[in-house]
N, C-alpha and C positions, 0 to 999 in steps of 0.2 A: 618817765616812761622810756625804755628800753627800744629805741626805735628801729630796731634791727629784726623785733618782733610780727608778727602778722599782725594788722592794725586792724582797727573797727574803724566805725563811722563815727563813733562815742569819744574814741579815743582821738581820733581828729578833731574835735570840734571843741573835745577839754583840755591840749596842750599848751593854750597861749588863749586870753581874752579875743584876739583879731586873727580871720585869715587874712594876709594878704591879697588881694585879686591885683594879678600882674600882667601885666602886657607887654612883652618884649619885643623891638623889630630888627634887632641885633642881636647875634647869637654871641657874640665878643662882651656883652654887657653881662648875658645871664649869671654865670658863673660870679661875678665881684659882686652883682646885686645880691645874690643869694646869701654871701658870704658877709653883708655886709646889715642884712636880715635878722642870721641866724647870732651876730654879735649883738646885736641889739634886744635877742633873749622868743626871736619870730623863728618858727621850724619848718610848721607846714606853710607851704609857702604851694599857690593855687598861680596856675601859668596857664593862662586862657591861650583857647586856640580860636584867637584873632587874628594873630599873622601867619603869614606862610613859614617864618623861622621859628614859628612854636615847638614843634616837636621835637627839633636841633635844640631848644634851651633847653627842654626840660630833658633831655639825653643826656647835654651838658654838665646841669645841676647834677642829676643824680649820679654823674661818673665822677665829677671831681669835688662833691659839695659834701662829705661824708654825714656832715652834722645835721642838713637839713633833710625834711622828707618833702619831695617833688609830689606835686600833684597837678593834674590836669583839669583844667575850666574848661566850660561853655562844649561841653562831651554833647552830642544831640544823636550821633548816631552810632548802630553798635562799632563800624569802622572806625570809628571815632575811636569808643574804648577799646580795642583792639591795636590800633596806632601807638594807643598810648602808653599801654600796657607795655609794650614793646619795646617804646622809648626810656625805661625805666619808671614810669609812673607810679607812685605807692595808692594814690586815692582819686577818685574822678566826683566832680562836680559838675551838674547839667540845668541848663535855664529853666526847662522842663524835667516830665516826666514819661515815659513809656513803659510797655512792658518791654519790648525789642531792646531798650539801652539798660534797664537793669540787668534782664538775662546775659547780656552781654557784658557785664559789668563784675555778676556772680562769676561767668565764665574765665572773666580774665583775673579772676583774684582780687578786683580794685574793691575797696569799700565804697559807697554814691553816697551822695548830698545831692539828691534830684530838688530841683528847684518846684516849688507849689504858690500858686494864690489863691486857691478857693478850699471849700469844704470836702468836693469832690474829689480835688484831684490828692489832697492828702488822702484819703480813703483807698484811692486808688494804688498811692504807695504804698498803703499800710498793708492793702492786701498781698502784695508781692513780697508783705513782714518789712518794710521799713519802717521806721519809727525816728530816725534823726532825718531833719531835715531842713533845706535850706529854703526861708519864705523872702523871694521876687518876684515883682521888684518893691523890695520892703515897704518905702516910703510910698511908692505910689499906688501899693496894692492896700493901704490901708494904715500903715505903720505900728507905733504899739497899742494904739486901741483895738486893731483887730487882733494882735496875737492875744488880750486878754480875753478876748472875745472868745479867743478858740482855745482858751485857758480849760474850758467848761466840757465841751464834747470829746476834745482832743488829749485830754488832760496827761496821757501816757506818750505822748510826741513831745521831744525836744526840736529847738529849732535855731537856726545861723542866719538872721535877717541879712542879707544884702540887696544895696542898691539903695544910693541916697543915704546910705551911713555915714558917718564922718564922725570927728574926733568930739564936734561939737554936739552930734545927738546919740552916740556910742551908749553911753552909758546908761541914758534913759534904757534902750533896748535892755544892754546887762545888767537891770534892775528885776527885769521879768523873772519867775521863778520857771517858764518854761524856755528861756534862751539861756542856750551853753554858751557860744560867742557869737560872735559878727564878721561879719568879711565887709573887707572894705578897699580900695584902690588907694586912699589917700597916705598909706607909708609907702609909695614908689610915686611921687610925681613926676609925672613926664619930665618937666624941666629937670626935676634933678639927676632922672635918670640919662637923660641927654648930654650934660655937664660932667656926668658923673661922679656926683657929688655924693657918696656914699656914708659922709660922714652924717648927713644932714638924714639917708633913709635910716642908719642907723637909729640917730636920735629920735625918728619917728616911734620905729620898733619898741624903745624902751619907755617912750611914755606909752605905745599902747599897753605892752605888760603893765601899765600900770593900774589901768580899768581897775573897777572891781566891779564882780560878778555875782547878781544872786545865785545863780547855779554851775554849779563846777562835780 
């Protein structure tokens, strides 16, 4: 994919088996983390706004990270996606869903991955026309028995289970025929990112590339 291109939601979600979910509290880190990611074969790379230096990294990445495409996590409000937008942001991810953050969202150009766990609130996206979507918090909202579950009414929704993913039940998810990837924390761990041990995030990256996925 040509990531210089206007993206989708689609296209996010089928560039790499894993998003990353990343937490930065050092804008000095963002840039070599990124970079360190995007070696290991990880593009979209999801920089939550947990810390007060979020928006400083994801500025960061997208000014001097040419290869990855920055996105924004845990977006709840439309300032939110407006912030981020701003910041360089290619694509916005949110724990929820509203109308106020997707309009906001269409507004700023960003493609959403609005967060859902029920029947309802995917409905509620669908009506605003989403259809990729990310179901949190995966493992405790039901994990892969309810996505087959929602295999049946939902059958035209794609989905990015996060929360409680990990390397070790990854795959079960990318077995599903209706999950495109997974987002997950565990290719940045804190310790390594504190050490700055980027050899060790890299090698995460590459064995995630390594997943296989029923849907791509």
């Amino acid at each position: 994919m040509n990531i210089s291109e206007k993206l989708s939601a689609l296209q996010v979600m089928r560039d790499a088996p894993v998003i990353p979910v990343i937490v930065l509290n050092d804008v000095g880190q963002a840039v070599l983390l990124a970079r360190a990611l995007v070696a290991g074969g990880i593009r979209m790379l999801e920089v939550t706004l947990r810390t007060p230096q979020a928006l400083a990294c994801i500025e960061a990445i997208a000014r001097d990270v040419p290869d990855a495409v920055v996105g924004a996590g845990t977006v709840r409000t439309a300032a939110d996606a407006q912030a981020c937008a701003m910041a360089g942001a290619r694509f916005a991810v949110s724990p929820g869903y509203t109308h106020a953050v997707g309009q906001a969202c269409r507004d700023a150009g960003l493609p959403l991955l609005p967060g859902v766990a029920t029947g309802s609130e995917i409905m509620m996206a669908q009506e605003d026309g989403l259809t990729e979507l990310k179901f949190f918090p995966a493992l405790q909202a039901g994990g892969t028995a309810m996505l087959k579950a929602w295999g049946g009414p939902f059958g035209d929704v794609k989905f990015c289970p996060t929360g409680g993913v990990s390397m070790a039940n990854a795959a079960e998810f990318l077995a599903l025929p209706n999950v495109v990837c997974v987002g997950g924390s565990w290719l940045t761990p804190a310790d390594a990112v504190a050490r700055g041990d980027w050899a060790q995030v890299t090698a995460l990256a590459q064995q995630a590339c390594g997943l296989v996925r029923k849907e791509v």
